[in-house]
C-alpha positions as CSV (number, residue, x, y, z in Angstrom):
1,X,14.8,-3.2,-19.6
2,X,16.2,-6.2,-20.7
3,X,14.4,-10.2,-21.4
4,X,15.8,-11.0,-17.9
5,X,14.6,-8.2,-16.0
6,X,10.9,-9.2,-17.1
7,X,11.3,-12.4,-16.7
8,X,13.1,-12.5,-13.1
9,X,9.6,-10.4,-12.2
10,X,7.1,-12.8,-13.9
11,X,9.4,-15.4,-11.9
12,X,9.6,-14.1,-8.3
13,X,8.7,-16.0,-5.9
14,X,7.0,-12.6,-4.3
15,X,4.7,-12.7,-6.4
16,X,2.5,-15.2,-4.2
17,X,3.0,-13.4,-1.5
18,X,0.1,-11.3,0.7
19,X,2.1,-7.5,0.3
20,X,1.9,-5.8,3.1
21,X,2.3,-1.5,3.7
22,X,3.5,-1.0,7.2
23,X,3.7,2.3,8.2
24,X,5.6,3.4,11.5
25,X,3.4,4.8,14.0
26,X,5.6,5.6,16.6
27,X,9.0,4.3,18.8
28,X,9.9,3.8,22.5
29,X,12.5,2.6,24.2
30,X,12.1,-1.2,25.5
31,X,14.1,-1.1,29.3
32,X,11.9,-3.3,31.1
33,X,14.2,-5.9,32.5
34,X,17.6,-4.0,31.5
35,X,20.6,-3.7,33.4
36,X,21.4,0.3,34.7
37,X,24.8,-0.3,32.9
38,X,23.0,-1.4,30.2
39,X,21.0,1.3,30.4
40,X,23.9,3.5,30.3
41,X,25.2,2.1,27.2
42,X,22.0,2.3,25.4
43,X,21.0,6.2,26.2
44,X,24.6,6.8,25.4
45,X,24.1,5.5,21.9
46,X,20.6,7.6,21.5
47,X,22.8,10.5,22.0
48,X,24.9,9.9,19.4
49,X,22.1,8.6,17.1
50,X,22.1,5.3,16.9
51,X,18.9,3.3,17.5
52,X,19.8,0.8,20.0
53,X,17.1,-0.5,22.2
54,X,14.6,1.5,20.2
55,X,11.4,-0.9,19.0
56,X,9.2,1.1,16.2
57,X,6.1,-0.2,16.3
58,X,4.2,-0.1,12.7
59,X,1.0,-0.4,11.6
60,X,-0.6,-1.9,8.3
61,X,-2.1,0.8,6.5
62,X,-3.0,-1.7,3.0
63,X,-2.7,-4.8,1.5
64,X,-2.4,-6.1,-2.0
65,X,-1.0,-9.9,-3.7
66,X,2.2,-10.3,-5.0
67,X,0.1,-10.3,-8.8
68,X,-1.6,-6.6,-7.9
69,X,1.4,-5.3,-6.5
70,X,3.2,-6.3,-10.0
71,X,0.4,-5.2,-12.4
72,X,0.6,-1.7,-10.1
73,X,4.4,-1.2,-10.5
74,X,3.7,-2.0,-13.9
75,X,2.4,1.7,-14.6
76,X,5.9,2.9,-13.7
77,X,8.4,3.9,-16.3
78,X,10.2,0.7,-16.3
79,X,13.9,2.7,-16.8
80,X,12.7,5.4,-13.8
81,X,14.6,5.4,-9.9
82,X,10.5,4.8,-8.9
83,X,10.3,1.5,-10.7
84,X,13.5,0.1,-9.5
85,X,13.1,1.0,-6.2
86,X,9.5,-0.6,-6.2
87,X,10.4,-3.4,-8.0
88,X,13.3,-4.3,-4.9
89,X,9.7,-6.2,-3.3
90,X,10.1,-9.0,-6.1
91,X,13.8,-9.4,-5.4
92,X,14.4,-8.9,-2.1
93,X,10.7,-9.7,-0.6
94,X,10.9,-6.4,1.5
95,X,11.7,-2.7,0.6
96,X,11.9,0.1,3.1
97,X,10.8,3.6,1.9
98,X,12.4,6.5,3.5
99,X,11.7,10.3,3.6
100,X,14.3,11.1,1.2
101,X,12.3,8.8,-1.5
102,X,9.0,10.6,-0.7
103,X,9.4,13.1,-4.1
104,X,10.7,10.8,-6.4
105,X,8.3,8.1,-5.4
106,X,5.1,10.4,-5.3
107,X,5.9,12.4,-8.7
108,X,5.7,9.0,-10.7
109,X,3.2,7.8,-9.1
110,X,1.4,11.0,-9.8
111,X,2.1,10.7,-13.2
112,X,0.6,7.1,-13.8
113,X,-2.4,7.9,-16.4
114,X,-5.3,6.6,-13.8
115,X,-7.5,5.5,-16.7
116,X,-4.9,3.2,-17.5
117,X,-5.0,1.5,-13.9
118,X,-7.5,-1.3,-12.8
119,X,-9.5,-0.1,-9.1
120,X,-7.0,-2.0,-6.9
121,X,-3.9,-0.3,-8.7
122,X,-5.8,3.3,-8.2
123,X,-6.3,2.7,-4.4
124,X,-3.0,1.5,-3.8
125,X,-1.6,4.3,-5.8
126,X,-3.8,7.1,-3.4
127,X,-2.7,5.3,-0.7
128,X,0.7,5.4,-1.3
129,X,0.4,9.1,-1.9
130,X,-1.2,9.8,1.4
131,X,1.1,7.5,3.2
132,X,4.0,9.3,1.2
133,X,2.6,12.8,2.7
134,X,2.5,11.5,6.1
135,X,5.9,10.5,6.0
136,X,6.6,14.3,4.6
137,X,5.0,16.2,7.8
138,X,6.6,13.6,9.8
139,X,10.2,13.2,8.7
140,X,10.9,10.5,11.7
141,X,8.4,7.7,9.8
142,X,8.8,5.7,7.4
143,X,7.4,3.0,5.2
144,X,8.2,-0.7,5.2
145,X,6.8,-3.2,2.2
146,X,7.1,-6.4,3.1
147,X,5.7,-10.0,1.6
148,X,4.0,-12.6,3.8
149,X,3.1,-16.0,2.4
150,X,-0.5,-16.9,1.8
């Protein structure tokens, strides 16, 4: 990791931001007011998997600031997949974590010494790793981290 790359993070304008971990809880289909052509249109795009007119509803499972959620990530071998893709929440304000991230993610995570983290850092590393299980027996969920301002 280069001078920038630590410095765009000590820099990012996520960093005073309330972080929140939504987790999707479950979908439906919004017709209330719709159209039967409409209607048409959108069950004919279910069936060939897109997700139009689909609303997921999602649920905050935990919370950190911008400053604990960069102290965490800091326990993450800064040239690993796992620290890049949790490091996207400084850049972009918002990362989305899907089932095919759920191994990489929870194997560093796991591997973070836990004497080495402070409290907050520990709980928001077993919550991730329950969250990341979750989305493991249910394929169809998913995690969204995304910054709100204070």
């Amino acid at each position: 990791m280069d001078v920038v790359d630590i410095q765009s993070e000590k820099t990012s304008k996520h960093l005073n931001d309330q972080v929140r971990f939504y987790r999707l809880t479950r979908k439906f289909v919004d017709e209330q007011d719709m159209p039967q052509e409409a209607r048409q249109i959108m069950y004919y795009s279910l069936a060939i998997g897109h997700h139009l007119g689909i609303v997921d509803c999602l649920q905050s499972d935990m919370d950190c600031n911008g400053e604990e959620y960069l102290a965490w990530i800091q326990g993450l071998p800064k040239e690993s997949e796992a620290y890049r893709k949790m490091k996207g929440f400084l850049t972009f304000g918002e990362i989305t974590i899907f089932p095919e991230h759920i191994h990489m993610l929870a194997s560093a995570f796991k591997q973070i010494d836990i004497e080495t983290q402070s409290e907050k850092s520990s709980r928001l590393t077993e919550g991730l790793i329950d969250i990341l299980g979750a989305i493991h027996r249910e394929p169809n969920m998913y995690l969204m981290i995304r910054g709100t301002v204070q």
